[in-house]
N, C-alpha and C positions, 0 to 999 in steps of 0.2 A: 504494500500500500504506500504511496507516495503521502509525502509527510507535510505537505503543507497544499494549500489548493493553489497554491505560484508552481509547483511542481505541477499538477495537472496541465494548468497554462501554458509551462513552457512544451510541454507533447502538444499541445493544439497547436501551437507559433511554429514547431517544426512540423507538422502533419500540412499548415495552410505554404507553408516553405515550399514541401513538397505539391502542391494544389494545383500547380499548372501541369505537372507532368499527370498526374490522372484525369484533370479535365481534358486534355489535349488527347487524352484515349476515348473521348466518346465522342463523338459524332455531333455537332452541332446541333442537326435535325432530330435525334435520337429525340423520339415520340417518351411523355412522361407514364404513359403505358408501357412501353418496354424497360424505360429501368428501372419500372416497379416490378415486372417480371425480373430484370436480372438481380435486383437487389437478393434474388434466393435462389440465383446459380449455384452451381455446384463447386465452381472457380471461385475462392475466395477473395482475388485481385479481380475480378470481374462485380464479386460483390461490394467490395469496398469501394472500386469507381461512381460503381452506380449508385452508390449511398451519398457520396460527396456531389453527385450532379444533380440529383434530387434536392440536395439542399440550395443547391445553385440558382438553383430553377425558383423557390420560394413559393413554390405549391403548399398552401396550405393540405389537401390531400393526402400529403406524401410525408406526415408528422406521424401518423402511426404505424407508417411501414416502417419509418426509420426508430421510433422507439421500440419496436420491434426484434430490429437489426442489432439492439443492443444487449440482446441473449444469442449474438451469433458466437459459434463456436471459435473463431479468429480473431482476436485480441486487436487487429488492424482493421477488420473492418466494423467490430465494435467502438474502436478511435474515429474510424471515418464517418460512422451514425451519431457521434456526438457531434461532431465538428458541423454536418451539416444542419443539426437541431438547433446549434447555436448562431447557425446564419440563417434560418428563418426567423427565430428568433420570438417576437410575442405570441405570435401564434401557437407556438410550442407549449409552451407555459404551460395551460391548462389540460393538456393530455400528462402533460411530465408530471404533474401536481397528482392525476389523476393515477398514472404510474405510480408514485410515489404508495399506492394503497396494495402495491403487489405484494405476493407471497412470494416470489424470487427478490434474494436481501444482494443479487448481482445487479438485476435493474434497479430497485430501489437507492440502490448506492449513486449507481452514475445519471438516474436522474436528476439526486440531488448535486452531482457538482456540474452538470449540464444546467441548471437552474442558477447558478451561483454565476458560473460564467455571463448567461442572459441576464443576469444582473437585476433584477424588476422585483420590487419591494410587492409585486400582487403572490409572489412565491413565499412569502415569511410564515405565513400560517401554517402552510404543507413541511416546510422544513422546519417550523418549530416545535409540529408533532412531530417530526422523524426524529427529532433528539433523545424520544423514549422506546425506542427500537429495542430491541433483543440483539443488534447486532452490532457490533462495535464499529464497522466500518460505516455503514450508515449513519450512525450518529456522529461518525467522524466527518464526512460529507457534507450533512445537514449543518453542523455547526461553522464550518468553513466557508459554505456559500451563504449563512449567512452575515456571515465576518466581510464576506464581498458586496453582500446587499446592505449591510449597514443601516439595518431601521431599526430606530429606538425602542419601536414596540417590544422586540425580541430579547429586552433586558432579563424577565425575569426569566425565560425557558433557558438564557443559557447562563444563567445563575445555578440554576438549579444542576447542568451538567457539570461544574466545578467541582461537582461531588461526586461523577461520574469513578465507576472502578476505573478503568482504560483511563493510564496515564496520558497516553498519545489524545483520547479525546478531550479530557482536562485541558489538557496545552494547546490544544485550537482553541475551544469554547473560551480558555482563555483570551486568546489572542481575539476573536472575534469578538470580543465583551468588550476589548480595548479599541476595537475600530467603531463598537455602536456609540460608544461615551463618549470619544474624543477627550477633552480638556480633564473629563472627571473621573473618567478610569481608574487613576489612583485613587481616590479617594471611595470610591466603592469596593474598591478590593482590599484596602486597609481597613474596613468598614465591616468585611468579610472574615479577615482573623479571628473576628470575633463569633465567628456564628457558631453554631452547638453543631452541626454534624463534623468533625475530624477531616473526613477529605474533601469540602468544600473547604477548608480551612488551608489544607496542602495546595488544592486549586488556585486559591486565594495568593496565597506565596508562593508557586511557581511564577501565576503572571506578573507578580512585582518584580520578579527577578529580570523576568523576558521585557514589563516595559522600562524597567531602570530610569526610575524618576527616584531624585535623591529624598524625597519627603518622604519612602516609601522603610528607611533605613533604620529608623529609631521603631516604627511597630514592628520591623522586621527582629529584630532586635531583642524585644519582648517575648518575640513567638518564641524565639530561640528556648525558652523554657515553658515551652507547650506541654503539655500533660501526654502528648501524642508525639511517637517519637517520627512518627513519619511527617510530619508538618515544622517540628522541629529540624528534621531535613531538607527539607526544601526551603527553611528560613536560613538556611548556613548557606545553602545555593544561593538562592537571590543574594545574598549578601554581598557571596562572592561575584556575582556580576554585575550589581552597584559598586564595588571596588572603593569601599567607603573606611578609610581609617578607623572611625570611630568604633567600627565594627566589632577591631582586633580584640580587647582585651574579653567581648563575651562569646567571642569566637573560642578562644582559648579555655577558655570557663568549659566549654563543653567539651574539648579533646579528652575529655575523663568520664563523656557518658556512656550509660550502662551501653547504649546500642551502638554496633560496630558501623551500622551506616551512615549515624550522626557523626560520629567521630571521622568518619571518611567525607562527608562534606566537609566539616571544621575544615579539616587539611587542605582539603582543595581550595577553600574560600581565603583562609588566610594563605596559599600559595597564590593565588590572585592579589590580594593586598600586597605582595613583594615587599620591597625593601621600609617601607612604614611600618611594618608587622617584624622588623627584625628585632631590634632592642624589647620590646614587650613578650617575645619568645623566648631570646636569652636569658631576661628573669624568670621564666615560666620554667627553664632547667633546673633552677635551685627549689624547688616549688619540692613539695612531702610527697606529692603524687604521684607514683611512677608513670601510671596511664599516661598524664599530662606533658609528665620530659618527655617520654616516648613520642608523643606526636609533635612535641616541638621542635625535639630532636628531627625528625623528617621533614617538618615542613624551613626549617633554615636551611636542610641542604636542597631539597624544592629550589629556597629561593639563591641561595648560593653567595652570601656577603663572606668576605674570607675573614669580617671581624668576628664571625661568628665560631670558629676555628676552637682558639684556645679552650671557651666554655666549653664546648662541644668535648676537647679532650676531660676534662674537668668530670664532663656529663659522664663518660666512658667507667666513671671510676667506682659507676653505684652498683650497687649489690643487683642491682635488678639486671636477669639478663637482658631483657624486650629493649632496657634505658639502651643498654650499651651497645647493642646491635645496632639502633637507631642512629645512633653516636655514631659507628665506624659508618653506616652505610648514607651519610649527610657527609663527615669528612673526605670518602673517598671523591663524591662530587664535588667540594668545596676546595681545596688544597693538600690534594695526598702526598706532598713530599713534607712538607710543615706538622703531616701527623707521624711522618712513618718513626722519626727518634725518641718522642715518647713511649709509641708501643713498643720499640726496643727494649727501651730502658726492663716496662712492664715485662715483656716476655723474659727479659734475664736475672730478673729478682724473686729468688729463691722464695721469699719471705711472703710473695705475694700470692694471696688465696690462688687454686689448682681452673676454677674456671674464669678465672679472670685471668690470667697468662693463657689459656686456651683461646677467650676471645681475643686477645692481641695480637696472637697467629693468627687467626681469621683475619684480623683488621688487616695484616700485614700481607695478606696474600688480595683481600680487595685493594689494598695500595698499590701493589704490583712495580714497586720499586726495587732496585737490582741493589740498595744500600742491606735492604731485607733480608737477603741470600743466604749470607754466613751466617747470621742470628739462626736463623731458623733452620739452619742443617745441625748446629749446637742441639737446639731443641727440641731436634728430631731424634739425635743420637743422645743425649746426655738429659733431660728430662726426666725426674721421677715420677714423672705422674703420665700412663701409659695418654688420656685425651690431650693431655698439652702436646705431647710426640705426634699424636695422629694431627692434631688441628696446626701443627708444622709441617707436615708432611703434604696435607691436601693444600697449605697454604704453598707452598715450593711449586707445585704443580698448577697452581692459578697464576704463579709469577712464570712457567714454561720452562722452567730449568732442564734439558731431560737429561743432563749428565750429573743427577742429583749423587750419591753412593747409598747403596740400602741398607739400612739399618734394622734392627728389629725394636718395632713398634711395642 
């Protein structure tokens, strides 16, 4: 299913591209009796012509042969039964509306973005009961054309799809909600956080995100500690596409929530914030919270400031393994010659707990520094602790040595 009804558009803008070489296949004279017979030839290029000359023609008549033609079994000349409904154009309207009531959810789909395209606010009624479809893609259709017809009356049916399950039709009905409001879009869908159903409320905060109006920032902001963790998702989203400083610090508040996807927008939001969200990170290392270094840990090397380095080694040194893994896999993006002498240091200090010189082989082999070499054939061969020997070992072989000497592990 094409993901927005501009993707439809552009297959009609190449299908009318193409438009003179198929008209140029019929006959001038060609009687609008026969290409209503061949519209159900057996020759699928013979039936696609003559679906596109019928509409040429502008025969009212030839609107139900061609809604028709849009259960044929060739995917091209089902494109060419649209293209020609949409160049007869009002006419069409009220058979497609009438379509719109079929039991095939194949025609009822492309009628409704054939209606979207014809553009004519007498279609808003038909597509704003097609929003309560059983069908996800019809409702996706319905909501898209009429984001293209753009009449106000259509406010509250595609309110009510905000709430819809199907993400992909949330994020139309959204966008459609933002073409009927114009100037007040925001302020209905900030309006909307509020509402009691949960995924009208995720609806609500995705389309903030997609129209990126900065008023939109501080309730985004709020939601961030929604009771629902999936609206609290889509509030770290938009955030990150409003790309809004002030974001950062309850951005970070939530790298330590219970749900793994909330935590995966935080990241990605505050790796859109870049280099604003660097300092308020670096203190979030020293932070009691392992969860929170952890994703701070990731998201400075995301954004990749080399002042963030040092902490970073700092960070390396907590008890938690999730911190420190974070830690090497942010420095090795960041400046991995500047970290590889500390891990040395780490990996040849007896004194130092047995999984913490393990991870420093590790780090040392994501450094992939050739300073690394001899530490770690030491620590291969002389090592009391059999995982530090092996985490030297696969660490030598990430750096490609192959004339390593083998030792027993």
């Amino acid at each position: 299913m094409v993901t927005h009804i501009l993707g439809y558009i552009s297959i009609i803008m190449l299908i009318i591209a193409l438009a003179g070489t198929a008209g140029g296949q019929i006959s001038e004279k060609a009687s609008i009796d026969k290409l209503l017979q061949n519209i159900t030839h057996k020759d699928a290029k013979i039936r696609g012509e003559a679906a596109w000359a019928l509409g040429k023609s502008g025969e009212e008549r030839t609107v139900d042969p061609l809604i028709k033609a849009l259960e044929d079994n060739n995917r091209n000349v089902q494109e060419w039964a649209a293209l020609a409904l949409v160049k007869i154009g009002r006419p069409s309207i009220e058979p497609l509306t009438a379509a719109m009531k079929s039991k095939n959810d194949s025609i009822k789909w492309q009628a409704a973005a054939v209606l979207g395209l014809i553009n004519d606010s007498n279609a808003t009624e038909a597509l704003s009961f097609a929003l309560q479809s059983n069908n996800s893609t019809v409702r996706y259709w319905a909501a898209a054309s009429l984001g293209q017809i753009r009449d106000n009356r259509t406010r509250e049916a595609l309110i009510s799809v905000l709430g819809d399950r199907n993400e992909t039709v949330r994020e139309e009905a959204g966008w459609a909600l933002r073409s009927t409001e114009g100037t007040g879009a925001a302020e209905l869908l900030i309006k909307l956080l509020n509402d009691d159903d949960p995924i009208r409320r995720m609806g609500a905060a995705q389309s903030l995100g997609d129209l990126a109006d900065a008023k939109a920032a501080t309730p985004l902001i709020e939601a961030l500690q929604d009771r629902e963790p999936g609206v609290r998702s889509e509030a770290a989203n938009a955030l990150g596409q409003l790309n809004n400083s002030q974001a950062t610090v309850p951005l970070i508040g939530i790298l330590a929530d219970p749900e793994e996807g909330v935590r995966r927008e935080a990241i990605k939001a505050l790796t859109a914030i870049g280099r604003q969200a660097t300092d308020p990170l670096i203190l979030a290392l020293n932070q009691s919270d392992n969860i929170t270094q952890a994703g701070a840990a990731q998201v400075l090397g995301q954004i990749g400031e080399e002042k963030s380095a040092e902490p970073l080694i700092w960070a390396f040194k907590n008890k938690d393994h999730s911190v420190r893994h974070a830690a090497v896999m942010a420095l090795a993006r960041i400046n991995r010659s500047l970290a590889v002498s500390p891990f040395i240091q780490l990996l040849g200090d007896s004194n130092v707990e047995s999984d913490l010189r393990a991870d420093a082989a590790f780090a040392l082999g994501e450094m992939n520094d050739d300073d690394a070499r001899m530490p770690l054939i030491s620590a291969m061969a002389n090592d009391k602790d059999s995982g530090v020997r092996m985490s030297a070992a696969q660490a030598l072989k990430s750096i490609g040595n192959s004339n390593v000497p083998v030792y027993s592990i």
